[in-house]
VODREN-458823 format. One line per 5 residues: number of its first residue (from 1); for each residue z, y, x of N, C-alpha, C. Coordinates in steps of 0.001 Angstrom, whole numbers, plus 524288, in hexadecimal, padded with zeros to 5 digits. Each point is the difference from the previous one (the first is absolute). Layout:
NUM = Z/Y/X/Z/Y/X/Z/Y/X ~ ...
This chain:
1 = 23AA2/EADF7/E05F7/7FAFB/7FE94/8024D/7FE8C/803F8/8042E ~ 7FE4F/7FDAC/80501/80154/8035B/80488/7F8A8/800CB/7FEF0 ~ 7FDAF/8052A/7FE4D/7F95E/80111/800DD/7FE01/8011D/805FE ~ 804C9/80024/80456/7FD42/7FEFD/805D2/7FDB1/806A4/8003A ~ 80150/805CE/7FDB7/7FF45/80473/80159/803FF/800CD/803DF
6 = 80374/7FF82/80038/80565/80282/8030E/7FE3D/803E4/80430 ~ 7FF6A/80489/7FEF4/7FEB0/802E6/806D2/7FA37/80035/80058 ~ 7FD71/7FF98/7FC28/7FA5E/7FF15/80195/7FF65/805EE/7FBE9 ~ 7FC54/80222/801B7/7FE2E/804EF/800CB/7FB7C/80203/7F925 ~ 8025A/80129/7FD6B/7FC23/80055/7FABC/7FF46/80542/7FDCB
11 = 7F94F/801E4/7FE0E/80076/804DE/7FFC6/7FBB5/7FF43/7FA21 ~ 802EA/802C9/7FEAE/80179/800FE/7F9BF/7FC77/80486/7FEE3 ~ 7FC2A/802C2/7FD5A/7FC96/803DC/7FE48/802EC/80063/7FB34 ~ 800C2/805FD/7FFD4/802F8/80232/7FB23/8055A/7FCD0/7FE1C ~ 80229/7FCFF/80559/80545/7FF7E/7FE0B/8025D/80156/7FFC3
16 = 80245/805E7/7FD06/802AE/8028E/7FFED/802E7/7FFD5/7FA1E ~ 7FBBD/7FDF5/7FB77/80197/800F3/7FC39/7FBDE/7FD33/7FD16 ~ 8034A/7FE88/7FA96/7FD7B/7FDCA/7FC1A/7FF41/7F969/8018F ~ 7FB89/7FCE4/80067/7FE9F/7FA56/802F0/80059/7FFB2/805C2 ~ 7FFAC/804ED/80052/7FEEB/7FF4A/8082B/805C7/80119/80090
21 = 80319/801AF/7FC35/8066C/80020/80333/803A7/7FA28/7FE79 ~ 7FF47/7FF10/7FB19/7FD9D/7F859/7FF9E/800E0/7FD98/8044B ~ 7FB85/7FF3A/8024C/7FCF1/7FD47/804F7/802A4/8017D/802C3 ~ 80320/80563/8027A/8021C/80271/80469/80530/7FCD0/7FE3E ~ 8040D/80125/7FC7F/803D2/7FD27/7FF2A/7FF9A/7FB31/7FFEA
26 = 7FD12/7FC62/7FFDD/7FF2D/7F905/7FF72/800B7/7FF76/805A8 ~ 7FB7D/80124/802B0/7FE95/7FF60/804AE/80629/801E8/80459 ~ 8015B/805D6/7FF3D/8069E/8001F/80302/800D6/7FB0D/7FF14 ~ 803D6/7FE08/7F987/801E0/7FD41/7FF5C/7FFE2/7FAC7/803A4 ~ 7FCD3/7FE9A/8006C/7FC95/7FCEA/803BC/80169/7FD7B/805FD
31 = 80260/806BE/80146/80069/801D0/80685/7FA4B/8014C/8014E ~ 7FC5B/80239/7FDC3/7FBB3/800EA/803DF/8022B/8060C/80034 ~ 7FB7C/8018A/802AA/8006A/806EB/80248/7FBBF/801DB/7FC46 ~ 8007B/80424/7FE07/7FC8D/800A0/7FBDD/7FDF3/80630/801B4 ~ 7FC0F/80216/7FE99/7FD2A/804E8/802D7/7FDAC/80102/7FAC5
36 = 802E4/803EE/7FD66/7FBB9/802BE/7FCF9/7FC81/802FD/8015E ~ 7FB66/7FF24/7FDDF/7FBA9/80385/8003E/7FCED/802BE/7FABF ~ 80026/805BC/8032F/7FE16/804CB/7FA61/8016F/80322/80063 ~ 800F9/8028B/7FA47/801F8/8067B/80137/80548/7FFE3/7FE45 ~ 80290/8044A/8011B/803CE/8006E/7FFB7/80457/8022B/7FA90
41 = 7FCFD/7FE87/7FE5A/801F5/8000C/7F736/8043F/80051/7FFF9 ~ 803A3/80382/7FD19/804C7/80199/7FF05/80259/7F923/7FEB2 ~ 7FE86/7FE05/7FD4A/7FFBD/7F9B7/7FDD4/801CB/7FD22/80726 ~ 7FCAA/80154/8043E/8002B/7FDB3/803FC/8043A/80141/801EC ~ 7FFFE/8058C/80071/8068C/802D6/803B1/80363/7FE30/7FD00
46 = 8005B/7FEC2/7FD5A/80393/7FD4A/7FBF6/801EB/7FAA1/80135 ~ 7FB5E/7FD50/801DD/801CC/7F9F8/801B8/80142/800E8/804B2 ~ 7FC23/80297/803D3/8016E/8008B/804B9/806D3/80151/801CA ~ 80119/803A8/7FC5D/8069E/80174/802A1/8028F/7FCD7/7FDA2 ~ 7FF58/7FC3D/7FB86/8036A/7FB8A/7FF88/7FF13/7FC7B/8035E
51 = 7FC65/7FF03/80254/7FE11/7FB66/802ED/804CE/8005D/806BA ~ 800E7/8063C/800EF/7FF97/8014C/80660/80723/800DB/7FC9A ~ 8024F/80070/7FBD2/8044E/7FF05/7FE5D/80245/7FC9F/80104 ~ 7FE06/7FADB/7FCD7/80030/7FBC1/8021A/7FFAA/7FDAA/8054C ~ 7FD35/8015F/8031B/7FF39/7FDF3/805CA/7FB0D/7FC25/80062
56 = 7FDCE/7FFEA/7FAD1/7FAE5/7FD97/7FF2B/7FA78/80085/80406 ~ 7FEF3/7FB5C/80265/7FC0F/80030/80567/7FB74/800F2/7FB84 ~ 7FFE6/80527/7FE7C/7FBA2/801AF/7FE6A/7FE1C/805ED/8019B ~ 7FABB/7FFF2/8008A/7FCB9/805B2/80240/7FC84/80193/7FB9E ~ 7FFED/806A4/801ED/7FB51/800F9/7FCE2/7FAC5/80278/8037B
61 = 7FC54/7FD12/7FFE1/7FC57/8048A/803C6/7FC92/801E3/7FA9E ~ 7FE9D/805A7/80169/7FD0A/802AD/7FAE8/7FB26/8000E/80051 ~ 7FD6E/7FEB1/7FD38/7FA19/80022/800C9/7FBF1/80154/7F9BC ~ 7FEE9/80354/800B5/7FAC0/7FF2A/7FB44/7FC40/7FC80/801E9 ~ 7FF26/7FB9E/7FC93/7FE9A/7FD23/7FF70/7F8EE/7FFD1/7FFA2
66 = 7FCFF/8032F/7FDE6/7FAE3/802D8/8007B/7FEB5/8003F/80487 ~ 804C2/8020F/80320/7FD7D/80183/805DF/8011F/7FA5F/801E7 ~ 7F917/7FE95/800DD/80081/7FAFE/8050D/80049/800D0/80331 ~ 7FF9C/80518/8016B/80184/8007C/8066A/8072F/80120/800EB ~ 801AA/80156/7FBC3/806F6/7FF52/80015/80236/7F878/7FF3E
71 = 7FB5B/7FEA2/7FC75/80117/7FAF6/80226/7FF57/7FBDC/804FB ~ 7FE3F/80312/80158/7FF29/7FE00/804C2/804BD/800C6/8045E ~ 80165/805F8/7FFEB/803C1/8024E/80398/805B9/7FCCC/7FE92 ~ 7FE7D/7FED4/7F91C/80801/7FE53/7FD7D/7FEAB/7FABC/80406 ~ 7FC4A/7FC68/7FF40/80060/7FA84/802B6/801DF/80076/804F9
76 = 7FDEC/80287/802EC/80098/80121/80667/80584/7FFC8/7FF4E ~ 8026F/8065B/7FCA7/805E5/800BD/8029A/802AD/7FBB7/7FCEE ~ 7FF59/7FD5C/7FB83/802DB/7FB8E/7FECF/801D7/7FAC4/804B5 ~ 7F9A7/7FF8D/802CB/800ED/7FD05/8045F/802D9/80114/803FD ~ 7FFE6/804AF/801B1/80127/80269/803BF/806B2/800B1/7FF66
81 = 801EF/8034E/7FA4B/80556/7FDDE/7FF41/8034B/7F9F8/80007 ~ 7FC1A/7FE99/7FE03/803C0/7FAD0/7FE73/7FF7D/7F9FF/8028C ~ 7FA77/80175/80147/7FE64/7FB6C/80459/7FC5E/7FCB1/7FEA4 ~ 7FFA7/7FF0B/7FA37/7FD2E/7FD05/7FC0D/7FE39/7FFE7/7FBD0 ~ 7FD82/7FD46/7FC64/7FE46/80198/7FB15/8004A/7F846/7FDD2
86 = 802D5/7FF9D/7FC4F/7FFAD/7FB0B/7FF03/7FBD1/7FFEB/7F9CA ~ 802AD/801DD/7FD26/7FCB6/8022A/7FBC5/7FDAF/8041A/7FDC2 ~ 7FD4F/80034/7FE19/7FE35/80558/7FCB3/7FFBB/7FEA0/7F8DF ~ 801F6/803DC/7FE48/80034/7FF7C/7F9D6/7FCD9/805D4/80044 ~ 7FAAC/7FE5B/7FC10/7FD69/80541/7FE07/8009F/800A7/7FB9F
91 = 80296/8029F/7FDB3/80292/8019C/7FC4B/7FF1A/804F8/7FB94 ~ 7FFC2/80442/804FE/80055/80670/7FD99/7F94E/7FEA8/7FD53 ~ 8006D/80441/7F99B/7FC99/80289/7FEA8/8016A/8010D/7FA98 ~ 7FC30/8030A/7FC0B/80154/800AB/7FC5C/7FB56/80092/7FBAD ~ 80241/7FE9D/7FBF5/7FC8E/7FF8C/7FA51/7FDCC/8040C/7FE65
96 = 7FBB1/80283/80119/7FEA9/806EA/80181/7FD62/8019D/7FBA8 ~ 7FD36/7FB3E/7FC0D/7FE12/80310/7FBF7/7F9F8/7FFCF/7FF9A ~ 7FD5B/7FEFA/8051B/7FA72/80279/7FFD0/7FD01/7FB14/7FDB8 ~ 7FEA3/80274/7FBF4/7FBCD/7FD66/7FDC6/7F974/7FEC5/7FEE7 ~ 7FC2B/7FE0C/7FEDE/7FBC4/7FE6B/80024/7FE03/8061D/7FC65
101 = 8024A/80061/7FBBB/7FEAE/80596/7FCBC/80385/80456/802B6 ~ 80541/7FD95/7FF0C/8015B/805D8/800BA/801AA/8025F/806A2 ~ 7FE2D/7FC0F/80274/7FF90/801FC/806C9/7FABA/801CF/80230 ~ 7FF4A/80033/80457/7FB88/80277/8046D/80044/7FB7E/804D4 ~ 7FB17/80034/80347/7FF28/7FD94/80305/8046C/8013B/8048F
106 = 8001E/80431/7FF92/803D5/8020F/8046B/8063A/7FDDC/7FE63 ~ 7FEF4/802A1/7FCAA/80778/7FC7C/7FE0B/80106/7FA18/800CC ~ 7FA55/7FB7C/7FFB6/7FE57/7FB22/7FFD5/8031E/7FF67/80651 ~ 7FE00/804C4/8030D/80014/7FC74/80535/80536/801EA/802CF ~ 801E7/80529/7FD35/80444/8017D/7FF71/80571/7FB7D/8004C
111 = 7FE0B/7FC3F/7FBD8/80495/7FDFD/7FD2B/7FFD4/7F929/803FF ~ 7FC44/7FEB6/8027E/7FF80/7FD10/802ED/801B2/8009B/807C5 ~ 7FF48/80514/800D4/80278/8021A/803F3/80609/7FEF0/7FE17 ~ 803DC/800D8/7FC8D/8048D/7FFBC/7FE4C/80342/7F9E8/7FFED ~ 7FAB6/7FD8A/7FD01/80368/7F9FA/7FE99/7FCB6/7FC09/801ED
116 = 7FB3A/80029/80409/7FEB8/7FCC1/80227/7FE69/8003D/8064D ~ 7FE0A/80400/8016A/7FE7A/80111/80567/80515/7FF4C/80430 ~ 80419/800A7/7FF5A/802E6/80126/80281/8020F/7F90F/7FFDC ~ 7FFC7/7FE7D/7FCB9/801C7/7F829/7FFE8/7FC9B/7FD09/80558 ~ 7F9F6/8023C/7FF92/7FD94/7FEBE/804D3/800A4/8023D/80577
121 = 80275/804A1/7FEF0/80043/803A6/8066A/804E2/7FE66/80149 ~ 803FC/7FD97/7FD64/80500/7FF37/80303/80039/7FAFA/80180 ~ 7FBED/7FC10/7FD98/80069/7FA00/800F4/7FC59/7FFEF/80251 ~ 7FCD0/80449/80410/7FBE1/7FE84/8030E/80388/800C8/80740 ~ 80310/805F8/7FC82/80095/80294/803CE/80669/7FD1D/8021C
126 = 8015F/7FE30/7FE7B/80557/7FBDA/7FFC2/7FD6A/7F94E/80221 ~ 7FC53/7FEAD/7FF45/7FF84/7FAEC/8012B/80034/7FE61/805FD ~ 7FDAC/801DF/8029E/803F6/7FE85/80730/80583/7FE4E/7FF90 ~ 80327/80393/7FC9F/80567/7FDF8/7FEF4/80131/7FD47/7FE78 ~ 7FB92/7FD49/7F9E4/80141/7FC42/7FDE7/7FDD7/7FA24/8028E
131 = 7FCA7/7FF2A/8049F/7FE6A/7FE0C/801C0/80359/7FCD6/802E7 ~ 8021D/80355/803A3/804F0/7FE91/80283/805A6/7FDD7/7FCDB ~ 7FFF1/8031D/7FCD8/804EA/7FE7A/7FCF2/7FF3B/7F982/7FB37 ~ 7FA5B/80007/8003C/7FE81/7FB21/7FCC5/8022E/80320/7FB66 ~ 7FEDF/803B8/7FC76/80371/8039D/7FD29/7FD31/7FE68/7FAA7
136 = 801DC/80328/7FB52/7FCED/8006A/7FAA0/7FF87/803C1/7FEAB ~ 7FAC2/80004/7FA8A/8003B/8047C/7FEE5/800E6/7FFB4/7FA3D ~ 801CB/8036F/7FC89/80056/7FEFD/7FA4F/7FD7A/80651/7FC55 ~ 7FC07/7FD84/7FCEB/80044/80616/7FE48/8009F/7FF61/7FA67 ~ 80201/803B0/7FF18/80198/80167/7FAA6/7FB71/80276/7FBC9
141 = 7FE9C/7FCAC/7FDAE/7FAFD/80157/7F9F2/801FF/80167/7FE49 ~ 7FCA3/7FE3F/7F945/801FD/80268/7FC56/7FD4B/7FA1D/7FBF2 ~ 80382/800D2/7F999/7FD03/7FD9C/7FBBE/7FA75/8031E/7FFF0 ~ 7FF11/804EB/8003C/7FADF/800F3/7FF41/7FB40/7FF39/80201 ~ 800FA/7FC25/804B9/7FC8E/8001E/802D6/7FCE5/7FA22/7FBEB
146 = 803E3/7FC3E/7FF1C/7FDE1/7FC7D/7FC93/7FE60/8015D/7F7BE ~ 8029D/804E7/8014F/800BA/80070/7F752/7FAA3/8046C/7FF98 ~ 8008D/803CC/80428/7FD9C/804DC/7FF73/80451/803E7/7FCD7 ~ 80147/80399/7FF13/801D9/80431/7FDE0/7FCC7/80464/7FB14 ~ 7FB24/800F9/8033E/7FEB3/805ED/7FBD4/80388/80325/80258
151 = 7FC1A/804A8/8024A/80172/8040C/803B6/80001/800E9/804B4 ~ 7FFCC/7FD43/8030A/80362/7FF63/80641/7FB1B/7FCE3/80336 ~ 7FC66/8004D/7FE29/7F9E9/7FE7F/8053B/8037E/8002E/80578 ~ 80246/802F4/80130/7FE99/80048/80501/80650/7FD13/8025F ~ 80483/7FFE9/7FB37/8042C/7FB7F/801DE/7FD3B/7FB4A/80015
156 = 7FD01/7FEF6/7F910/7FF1F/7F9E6/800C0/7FD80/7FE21/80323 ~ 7FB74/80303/80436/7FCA4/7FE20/804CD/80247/7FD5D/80249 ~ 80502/805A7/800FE/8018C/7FD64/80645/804C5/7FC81/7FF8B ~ 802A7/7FF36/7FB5F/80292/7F9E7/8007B/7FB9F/7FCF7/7FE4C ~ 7FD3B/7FF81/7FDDC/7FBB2/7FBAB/800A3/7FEBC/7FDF6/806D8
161 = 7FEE3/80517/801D6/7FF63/7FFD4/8045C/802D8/7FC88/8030A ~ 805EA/80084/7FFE4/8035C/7FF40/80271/7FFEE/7FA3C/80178 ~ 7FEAE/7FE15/7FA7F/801C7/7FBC9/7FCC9/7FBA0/7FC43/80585 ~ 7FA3A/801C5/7FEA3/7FCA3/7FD92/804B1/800AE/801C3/80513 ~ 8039B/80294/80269/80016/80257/80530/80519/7FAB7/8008B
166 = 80221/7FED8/7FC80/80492/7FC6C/80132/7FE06/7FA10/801E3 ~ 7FCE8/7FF98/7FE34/7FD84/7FB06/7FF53/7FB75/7FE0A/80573 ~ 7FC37/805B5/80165/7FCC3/80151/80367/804C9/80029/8052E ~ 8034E/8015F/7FF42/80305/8022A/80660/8023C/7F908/7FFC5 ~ 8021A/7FEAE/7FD4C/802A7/7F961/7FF94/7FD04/7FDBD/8033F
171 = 7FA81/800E3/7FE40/7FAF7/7F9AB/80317/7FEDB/804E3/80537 ~ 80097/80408/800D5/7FEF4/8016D/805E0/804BF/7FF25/80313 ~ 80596/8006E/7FD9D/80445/80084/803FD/8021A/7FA2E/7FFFE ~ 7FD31/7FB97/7FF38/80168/7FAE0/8008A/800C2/7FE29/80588 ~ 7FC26/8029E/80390/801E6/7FD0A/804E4/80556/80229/80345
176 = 8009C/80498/7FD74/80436/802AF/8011B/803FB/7FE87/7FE01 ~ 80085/7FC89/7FD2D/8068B/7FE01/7FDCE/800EF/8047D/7FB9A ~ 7FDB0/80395/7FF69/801AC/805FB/7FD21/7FF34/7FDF7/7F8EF ~ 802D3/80035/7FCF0/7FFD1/7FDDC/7FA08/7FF47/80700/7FD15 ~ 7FADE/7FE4C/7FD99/7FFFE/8048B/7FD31/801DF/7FF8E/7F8CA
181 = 80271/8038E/7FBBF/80074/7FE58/7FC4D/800AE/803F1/7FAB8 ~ 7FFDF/7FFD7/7FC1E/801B5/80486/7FDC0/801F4/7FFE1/7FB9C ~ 8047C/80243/7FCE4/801C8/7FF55/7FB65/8006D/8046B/7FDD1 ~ 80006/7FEF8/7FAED/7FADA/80359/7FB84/8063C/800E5/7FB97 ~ 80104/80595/7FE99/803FA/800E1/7FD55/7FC76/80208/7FA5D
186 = 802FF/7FEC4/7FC83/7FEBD/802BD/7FAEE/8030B/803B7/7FD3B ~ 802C7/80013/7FE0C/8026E/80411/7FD91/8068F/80026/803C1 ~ 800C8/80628/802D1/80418/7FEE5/8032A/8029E/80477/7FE76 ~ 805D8/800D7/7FEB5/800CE/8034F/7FF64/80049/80425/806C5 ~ 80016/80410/7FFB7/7FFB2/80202/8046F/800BC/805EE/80011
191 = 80254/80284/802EB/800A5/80612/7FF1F/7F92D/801D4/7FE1F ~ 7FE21/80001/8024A/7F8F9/802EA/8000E/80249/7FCBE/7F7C9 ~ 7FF41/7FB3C/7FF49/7FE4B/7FED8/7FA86/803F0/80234/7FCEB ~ 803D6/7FFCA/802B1/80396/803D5/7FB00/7FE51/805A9/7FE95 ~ 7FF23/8022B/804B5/7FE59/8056B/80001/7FA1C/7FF2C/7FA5F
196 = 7FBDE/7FD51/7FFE9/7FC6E/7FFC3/7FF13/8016D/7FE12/7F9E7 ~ 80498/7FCA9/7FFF0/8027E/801B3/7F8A4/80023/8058C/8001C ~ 8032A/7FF74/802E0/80283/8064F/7FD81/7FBC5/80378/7FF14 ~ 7FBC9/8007C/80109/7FC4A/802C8/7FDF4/7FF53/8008E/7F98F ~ 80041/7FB1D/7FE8D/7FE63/7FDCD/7FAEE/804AF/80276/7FAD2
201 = 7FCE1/80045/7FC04/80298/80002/7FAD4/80642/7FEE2/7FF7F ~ 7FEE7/7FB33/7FF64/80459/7FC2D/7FFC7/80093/7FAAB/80529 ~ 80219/80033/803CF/80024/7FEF0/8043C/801ED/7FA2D/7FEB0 ~ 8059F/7FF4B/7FCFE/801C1/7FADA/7FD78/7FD7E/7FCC8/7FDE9 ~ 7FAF2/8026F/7FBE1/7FC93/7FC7E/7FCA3/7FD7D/7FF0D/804CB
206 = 7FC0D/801B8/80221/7FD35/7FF39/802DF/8034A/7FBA3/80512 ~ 802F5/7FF7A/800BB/80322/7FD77/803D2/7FECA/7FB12/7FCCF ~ 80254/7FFE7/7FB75/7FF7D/7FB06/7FCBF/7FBD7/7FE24/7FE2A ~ 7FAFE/802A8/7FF32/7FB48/7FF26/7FE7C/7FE1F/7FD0D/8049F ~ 801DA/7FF96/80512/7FDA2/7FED7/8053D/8029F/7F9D5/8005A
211 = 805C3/80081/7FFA0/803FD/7FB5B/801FE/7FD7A/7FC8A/7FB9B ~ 7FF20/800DD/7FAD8/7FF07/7FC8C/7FC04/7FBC8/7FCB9/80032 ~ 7FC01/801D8/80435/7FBB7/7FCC7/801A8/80136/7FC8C/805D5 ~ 804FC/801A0/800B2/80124/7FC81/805AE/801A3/7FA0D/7FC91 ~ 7FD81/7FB70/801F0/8021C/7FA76/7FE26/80516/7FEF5/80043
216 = 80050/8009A/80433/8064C/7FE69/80360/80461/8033A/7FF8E ~ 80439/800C2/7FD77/804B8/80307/7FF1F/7FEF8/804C9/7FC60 ~ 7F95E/8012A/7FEFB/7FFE2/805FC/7FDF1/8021A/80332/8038E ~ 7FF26/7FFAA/8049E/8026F/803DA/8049E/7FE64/80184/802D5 ~ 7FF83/803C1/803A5/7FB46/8023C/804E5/801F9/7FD57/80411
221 = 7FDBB/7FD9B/803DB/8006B/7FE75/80563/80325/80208/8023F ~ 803CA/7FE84/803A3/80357/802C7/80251/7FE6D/80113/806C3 ~ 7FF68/80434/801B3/7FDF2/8005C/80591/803D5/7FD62/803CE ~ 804FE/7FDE6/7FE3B/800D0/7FBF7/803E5/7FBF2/7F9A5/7FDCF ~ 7FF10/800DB/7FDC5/7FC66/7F9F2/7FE59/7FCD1/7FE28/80351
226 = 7FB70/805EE/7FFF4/7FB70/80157/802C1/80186/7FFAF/80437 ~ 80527/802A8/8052C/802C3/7FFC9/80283/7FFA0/7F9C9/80224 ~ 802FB/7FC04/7FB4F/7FF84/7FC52/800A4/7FC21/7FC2B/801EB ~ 7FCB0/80120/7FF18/7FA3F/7FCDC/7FFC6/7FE06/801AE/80547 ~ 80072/804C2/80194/7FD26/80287/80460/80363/7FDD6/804F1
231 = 806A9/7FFB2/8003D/8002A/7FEE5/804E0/7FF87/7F996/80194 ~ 7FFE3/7FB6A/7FAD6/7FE4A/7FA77/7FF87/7FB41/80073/80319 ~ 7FBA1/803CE/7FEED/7FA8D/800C7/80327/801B0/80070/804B9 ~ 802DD/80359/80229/800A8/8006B/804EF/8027F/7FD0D/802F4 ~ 80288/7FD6B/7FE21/8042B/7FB23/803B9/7FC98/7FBD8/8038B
236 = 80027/80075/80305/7FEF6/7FA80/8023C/80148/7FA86/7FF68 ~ 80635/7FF54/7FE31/80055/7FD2F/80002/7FFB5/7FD06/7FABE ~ 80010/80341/7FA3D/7FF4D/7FC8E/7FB88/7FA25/801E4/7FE91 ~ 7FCA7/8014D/80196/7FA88/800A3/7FF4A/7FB70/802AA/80372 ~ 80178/7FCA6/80411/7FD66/7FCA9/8052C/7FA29/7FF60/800A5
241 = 800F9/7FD4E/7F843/7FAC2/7FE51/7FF47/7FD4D/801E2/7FB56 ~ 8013A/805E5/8003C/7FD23/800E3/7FB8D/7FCF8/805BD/80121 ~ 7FAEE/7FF81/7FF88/7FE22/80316/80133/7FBC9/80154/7FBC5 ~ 7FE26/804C5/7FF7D/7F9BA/8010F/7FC6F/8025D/80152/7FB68 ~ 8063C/8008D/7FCD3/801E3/7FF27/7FBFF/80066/80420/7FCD7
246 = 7FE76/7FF8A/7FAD5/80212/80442/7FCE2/804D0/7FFBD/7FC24 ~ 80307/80167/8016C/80511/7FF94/7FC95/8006D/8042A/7FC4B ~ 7FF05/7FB82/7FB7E/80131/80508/7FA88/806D3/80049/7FCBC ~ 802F7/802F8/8028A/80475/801C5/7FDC8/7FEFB/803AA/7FC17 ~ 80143/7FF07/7F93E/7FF20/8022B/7FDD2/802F5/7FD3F/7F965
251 = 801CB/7FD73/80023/80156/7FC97/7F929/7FD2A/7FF28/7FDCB ~ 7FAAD/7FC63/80440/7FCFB/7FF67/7FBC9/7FCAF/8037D/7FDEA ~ 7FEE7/8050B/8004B/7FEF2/8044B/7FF5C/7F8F1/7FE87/7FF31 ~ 7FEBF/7FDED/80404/7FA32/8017A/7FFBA/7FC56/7F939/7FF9F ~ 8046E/7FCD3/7FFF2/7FD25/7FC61/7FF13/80137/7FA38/7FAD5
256 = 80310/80138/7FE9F/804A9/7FE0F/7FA94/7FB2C/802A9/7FAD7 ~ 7FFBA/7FAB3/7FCFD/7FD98/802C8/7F95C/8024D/8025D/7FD84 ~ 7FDE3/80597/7FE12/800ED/8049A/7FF62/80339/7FF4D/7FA94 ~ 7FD29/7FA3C/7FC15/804BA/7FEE6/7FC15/80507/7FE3D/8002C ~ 80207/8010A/805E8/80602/7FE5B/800FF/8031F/8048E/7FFB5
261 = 7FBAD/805EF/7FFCB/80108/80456/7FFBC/80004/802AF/7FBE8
């Protein structure tokens, strides 16, 4: 199935590793040109010199992500290198912890500078490109934005957030041909989540205490899945017509009766 990327220009936030290297590998696969964007994580130099091993039409421009004014500068030289911007996948952020008790206001806005501000400064500061290119955008949630968690105020905002910024940018970028969309992962395995067993007691139980509530296989999502789902969003040509969408990749995870579990 030909998805109509071939050569078309896609930039990936935190595809370096974990879901955003997913998305970076789907999308190559593809033939598009893929541009990571972020920092430069041992995890990243890692993909990066397999990528330039390979001969893989993939870049990295580095950017902290906080700084909107570096987002601004990565868009420019993205354009400026490559000529175009067909998609954007917002992707990068992380599960930080701050909570309603056990966080601060500052940490609140802290943790929203991280996993949401930067979804709006690159799809504001990118849209001329996407205008022209008739392009998409896809961002990457979370289950918590629909379950809630306990702990994490200031993750669950801003995929909540996300969730209506997906929906809000859809009914503004309509006359533009531009499809906005987003798919929502639940339990993924991922370097950051392995690391975040390994903290724990018993890392195995706990692995299994998690999969045993997944419906589907008893298994964690695989970031080519998520992968999967994200570059279907971006194609032109097998979803053309789909815009405003939330795609929940997950086994069932968050919406299956809990007595199947």
């Amino acid at each position: 199935m030909d998805l109509g990327l071939s050569g078309k220009v896609i930039v990936v936030t935190g595809g370096g590793a974990g879901i955003g290297e997913g998305i970076s590998r789907a999308c190559l696969a593809e033939g598009a040109r893929v541009v990571v964007l972020g920092r430069a994580s041992q995890n990243v130099q890692n993909f990066m010199a397999e990528m330039k091993a390979a001969g893989a039409a993939c870049e990295l421009v580095e950017a902290h992500l906080e700084d909107t004014e570096r987002c601004l500068e990565a868009i420019v030289e993205i354009e400026e290198r490559f000529g175009s911007i067909y998609g954007l996948v917002n992707n990068a952020g992380v599960n930080d912890g701050v909570g309603l008790e056990s966080g601060s206001v500052k940490g609140f806005i802290e943790s929203l500078n991280k996993n949401l501000v930067h979804y709006y400064a690159l799809a504001h500061y990118a849209l001329p490109a996407l205008k022209r290119s008739q392009g998409s955008i896809v961002n990457i949630s979370s289950k918590v934005a629909l379950t809630g968690q306990g702990g994490t105020s200031g993750y669950a905002a801003s995929k909540g957030a996300q969730l209506a910024l997906t929906r809000e940018w859809a009914a503004e970028m309509l006359p533009y041909g531009i499809r906005v969309n987003a798919v929502l992962p639940a339990e993924v395995m991922t370097p950051l989540y392995s690391r975040w067993l390994q903290t724990l007691g018993d890392p195995a139980a706990k692995l299994k205490e998690i999969t045993d509530k997944i419906p589907l296989g008893h298994r964690m999502t695989l970031a080519s899945e998520i992968a999967s789902a994200t570059v279907f969003l971006l194609s032109p040509t097998q979803s053309g017509h789909t815009t405003g969408q939330h795609i929940i990749v997950d086994g069932g995870y968050v919406h299956l009766d809990r007595a199947l579990t």
